[in-house]
N, C-alpha and C positions, 0 to 999 in steps of 0.2 A: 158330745157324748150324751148329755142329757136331751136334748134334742131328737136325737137317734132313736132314744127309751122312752121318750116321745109319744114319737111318731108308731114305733110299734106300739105300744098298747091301743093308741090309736085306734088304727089297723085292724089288731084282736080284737078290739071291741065295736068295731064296725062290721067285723064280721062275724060278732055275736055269734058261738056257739048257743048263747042261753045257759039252760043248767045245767051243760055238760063245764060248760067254761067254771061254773061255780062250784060242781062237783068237785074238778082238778083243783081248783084253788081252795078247796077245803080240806084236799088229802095231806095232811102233813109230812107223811111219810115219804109221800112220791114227791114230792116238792125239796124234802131236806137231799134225796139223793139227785137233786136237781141240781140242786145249789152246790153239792160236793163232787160233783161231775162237772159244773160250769168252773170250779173254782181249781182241781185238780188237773182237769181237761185243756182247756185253753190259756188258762193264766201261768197255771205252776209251769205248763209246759215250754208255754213259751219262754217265759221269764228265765227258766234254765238255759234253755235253749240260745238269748241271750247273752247269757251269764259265760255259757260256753264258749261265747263268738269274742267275748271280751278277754278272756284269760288263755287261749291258743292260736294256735294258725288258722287260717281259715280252711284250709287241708283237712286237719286233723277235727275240727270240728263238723266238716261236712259229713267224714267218715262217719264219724259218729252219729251224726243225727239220720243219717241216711239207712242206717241199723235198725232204724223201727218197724221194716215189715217182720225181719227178723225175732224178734219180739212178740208182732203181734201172731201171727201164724200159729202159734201153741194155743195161744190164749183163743184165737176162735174157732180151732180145733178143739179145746175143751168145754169151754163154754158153751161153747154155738152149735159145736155137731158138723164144723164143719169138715168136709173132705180135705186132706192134704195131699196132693198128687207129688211124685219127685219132679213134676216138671214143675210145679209152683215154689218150692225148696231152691229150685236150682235159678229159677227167675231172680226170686231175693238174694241169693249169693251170689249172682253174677251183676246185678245191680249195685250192690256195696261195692264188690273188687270195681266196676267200672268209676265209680264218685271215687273211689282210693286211688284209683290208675289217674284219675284225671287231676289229681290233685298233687300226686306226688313228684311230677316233676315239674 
C-alpha cells in the first residue's frame, strides 16, 4: 500500500505541474472535500458493502447493491442538470429486476 502512494506521488511529481501542483495543495478547502469524498466514496462504501456480503445471501445483497443507478439518477438530475429520459429510468429497473431474477432462484 505504501509502496503504491509511493510510487504515485512519484509520478505527480515527475510530472510536475509546478504551481499549479502547489496551488492545489495549498487550497485547504478543495483538499478537506478530497479527503471526505476519498473516505465516504470508496471506503465507507465499500466496507458497507462488505458488511452487507457478510450478514445476508449473496442474493439479497447483490439486489441491493445493484440499486445504486437507482439512487444516483436523481441526484445527477439535480445536481448536474442532467436529462433523465424514461428510457434511462426504465434501463435501471430493468437491470435490478434482472440481478433480483438471477439471484432468486
Amino acid at each position: 500500500m505504501l509502496v503504491g502512494l509511493a510510487c504515485f506521488v512519484a509520478l505527480v511529481l515527475a510530472a510536475s505541474a509546478g504551481p499549479r501542483l502547489r496551488a492545489a495543495l495549498g487550497d485547504r478547502g478543495a483538499l478537506g472535500y478530497a479527503t471526505v469524498g476519498a473516505l465516504l466514496g470508496p471506503f465507507l462504501g465499500v466496507s458497507l458493502a462488505l458488511f452487507a456480503l457478510q450478514r445476508t445471501s449473496a442474493g439479497v445483497a447483490a439486489s441491493l447493491l445493484s440499486t445504486s443507478p437507482i439512487f444516483i439518477i436523481p441526484l445527477a438530475a439535480r445536481l448536474e442538470g442532467e436529462r433523465v429520459g424514461v428510457r434511462g429510468l426504465l434501463g435501471a429497473v430493468v437491470a435490478v429486476a434482472g440481478v433480483a431474477l438471477l439471484f432468486a432462484g
